[in-house]
C-alpha positions in Angstrom: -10.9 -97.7 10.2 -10.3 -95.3 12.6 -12.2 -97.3 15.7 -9.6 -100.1 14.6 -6.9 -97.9 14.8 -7.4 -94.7 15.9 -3.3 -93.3 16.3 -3.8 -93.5 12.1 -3.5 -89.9 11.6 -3.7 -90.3 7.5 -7.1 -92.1 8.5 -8.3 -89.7 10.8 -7.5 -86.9 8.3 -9.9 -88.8 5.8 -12.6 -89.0 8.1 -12.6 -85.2 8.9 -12.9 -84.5 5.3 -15.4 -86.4 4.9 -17.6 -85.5 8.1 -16.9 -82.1 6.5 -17.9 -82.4 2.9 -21.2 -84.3 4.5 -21.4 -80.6 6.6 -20.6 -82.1 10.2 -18.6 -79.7 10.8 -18.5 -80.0 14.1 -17.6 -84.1 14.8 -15.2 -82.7 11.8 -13.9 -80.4 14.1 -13.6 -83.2 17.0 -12.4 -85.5 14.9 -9.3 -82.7 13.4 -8.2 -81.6 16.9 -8.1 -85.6 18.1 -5.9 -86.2 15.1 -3.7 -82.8 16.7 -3.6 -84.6 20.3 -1.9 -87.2 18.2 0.7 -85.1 16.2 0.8 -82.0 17.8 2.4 -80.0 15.6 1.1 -81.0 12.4 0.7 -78.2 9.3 -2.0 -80.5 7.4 -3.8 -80.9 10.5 -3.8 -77.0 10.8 -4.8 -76.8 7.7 -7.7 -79.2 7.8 -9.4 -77.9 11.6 -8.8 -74.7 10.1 -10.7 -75.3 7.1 -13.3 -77.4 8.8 -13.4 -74.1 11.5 -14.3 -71.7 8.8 -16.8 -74.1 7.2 -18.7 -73.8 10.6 -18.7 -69.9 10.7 -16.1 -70.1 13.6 -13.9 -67.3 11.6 -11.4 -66.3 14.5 -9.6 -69.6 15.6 -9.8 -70.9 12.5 -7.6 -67.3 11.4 -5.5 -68.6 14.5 -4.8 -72.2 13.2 -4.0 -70.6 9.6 -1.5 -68.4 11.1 0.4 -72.1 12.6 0.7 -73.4 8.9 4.1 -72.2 7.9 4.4 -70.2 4.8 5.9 -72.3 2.2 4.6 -75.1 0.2 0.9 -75.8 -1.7 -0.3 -75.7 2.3 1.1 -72.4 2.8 -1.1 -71.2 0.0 -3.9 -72.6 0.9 -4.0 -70.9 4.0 -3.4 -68.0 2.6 -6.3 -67.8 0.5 -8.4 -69.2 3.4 -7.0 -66.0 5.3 -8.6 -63.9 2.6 -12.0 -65.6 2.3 -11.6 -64.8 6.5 -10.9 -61.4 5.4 -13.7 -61.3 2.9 -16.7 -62.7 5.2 -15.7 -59.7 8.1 -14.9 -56.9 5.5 -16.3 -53.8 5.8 -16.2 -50.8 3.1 -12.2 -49.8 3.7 -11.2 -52.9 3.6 -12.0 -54.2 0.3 -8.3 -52.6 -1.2 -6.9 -54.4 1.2 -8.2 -57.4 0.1 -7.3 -57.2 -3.2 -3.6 -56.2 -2.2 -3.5 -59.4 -0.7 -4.7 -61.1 -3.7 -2.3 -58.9 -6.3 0.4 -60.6 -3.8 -1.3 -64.4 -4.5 -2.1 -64.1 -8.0 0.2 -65.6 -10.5 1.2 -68.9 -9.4 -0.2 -71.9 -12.2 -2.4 -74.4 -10.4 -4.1 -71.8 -8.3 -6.7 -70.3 -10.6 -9.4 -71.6 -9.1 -8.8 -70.2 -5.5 -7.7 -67.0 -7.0 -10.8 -66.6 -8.8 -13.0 -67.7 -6.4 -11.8 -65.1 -4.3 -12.4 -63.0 -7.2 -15.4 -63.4 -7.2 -16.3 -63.3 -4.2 -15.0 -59.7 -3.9 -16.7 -59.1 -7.0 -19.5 -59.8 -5.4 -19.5 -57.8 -2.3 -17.2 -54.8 -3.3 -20.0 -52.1 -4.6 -17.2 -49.1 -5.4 -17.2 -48.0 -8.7 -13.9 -48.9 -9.1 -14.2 -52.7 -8.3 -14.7 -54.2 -11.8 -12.3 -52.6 -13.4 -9.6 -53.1 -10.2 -10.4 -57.0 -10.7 -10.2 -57.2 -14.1 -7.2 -55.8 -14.6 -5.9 -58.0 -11.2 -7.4 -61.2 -13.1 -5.6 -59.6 -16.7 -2.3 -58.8 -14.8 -1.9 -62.7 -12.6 -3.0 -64.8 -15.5 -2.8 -62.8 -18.8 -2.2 -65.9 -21.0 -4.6 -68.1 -19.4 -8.1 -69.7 -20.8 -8.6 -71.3 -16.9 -12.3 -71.4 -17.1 -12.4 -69.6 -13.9 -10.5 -66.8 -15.3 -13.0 -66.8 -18.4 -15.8 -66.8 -15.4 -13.7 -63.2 -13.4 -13.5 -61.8 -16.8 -17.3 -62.1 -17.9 -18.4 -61.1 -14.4 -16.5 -58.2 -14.3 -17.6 -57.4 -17.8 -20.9 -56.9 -16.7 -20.3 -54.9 -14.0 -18.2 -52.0 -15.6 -20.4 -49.3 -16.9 -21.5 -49.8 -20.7 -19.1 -47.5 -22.8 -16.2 -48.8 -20.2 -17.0 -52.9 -21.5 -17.5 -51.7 -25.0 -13.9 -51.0 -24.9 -12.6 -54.4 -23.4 -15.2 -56.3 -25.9 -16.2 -54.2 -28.6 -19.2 -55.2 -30.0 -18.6 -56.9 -33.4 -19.7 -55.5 -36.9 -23.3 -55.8 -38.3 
């Protein structure tokens, strides 16, 4: 579709998203920036190259097209928790708090449990201060307190295992025999 018409932005969009969940990213990459020649301008497109950028390991202009995507919206959002996977793939020791300020700021918001607690886990993951289970359990507890999100479930169990033994026994005491 897009050799028949290729000024069909919404077409061109679909074709980068697919090149990248196929892992071109690179003729994704092409294929995001052509769609930019054609509306210059455009958040989604942002969005998208940027997404496609960090998918190919190119971490800094892909930070510089998240920073174009204004603020507001679902895209907005998205870009901000791209910014923190950014954050999370260059982070060094000191910078894990900041990290999960960023995510005490993100946290909250229905519809987004699943980027919030992939980033979760993620940090999870990487963060080895002793502190780090217990800092993202009670993040996950504070956002989304009522939820039963499966990937909330996931933070929670993860977490679980990481804090030290008597610490988890109190968070899920072990039942009577």
């Amino acid at each position: 579709a897009v050799f028949l018409d290729p000024f069909n932005t919404q077409t061109r969009r679909a074709l980068g998203q697919v090149l990248q969940e196929l892992g071109l990213y690179e003729e994704a990459v092409d294929n995001f920036r052509q769609g930019l020649e054609l509306r210059p301008g455009e958040p989604r497109i942002y969005l998208l190259l940027a997404e496609a950028l960090l998918a190919a390991g190119q971490l800094d202009e892909a930070r510089d097209y998240l920073k174009k995507v204004p603020v507001e919206g679902k895209a907005g959002r998205r870009a901000a928790y791209d910014l923190v996977e950014i954050d999370l793939r260059k982070a060094g020791h000191e910078d894990w708090k900041k990290i999960l300020e960023t995510l005490t700021r993100l946290g909250g918001q229905a519809g987004e449990e699943g980027l919030f607690c992939e980033k979760c886990l993620k940090l999870l993951g990487e963060w080895e201060a002793p502190e780090a289970a217990q800092s993202i359990l009670t993040l996950v507890n504070s956002c989304y307190s009522q939820s039963n999100h499966a990937a909330v479930a996931a933070v929670r169990l993860a977490a679980g295992y990481k804090l030290p033994a008597k610490l988890s026994e109190i968070i899920d005491p072990p039942s009577p025999v």
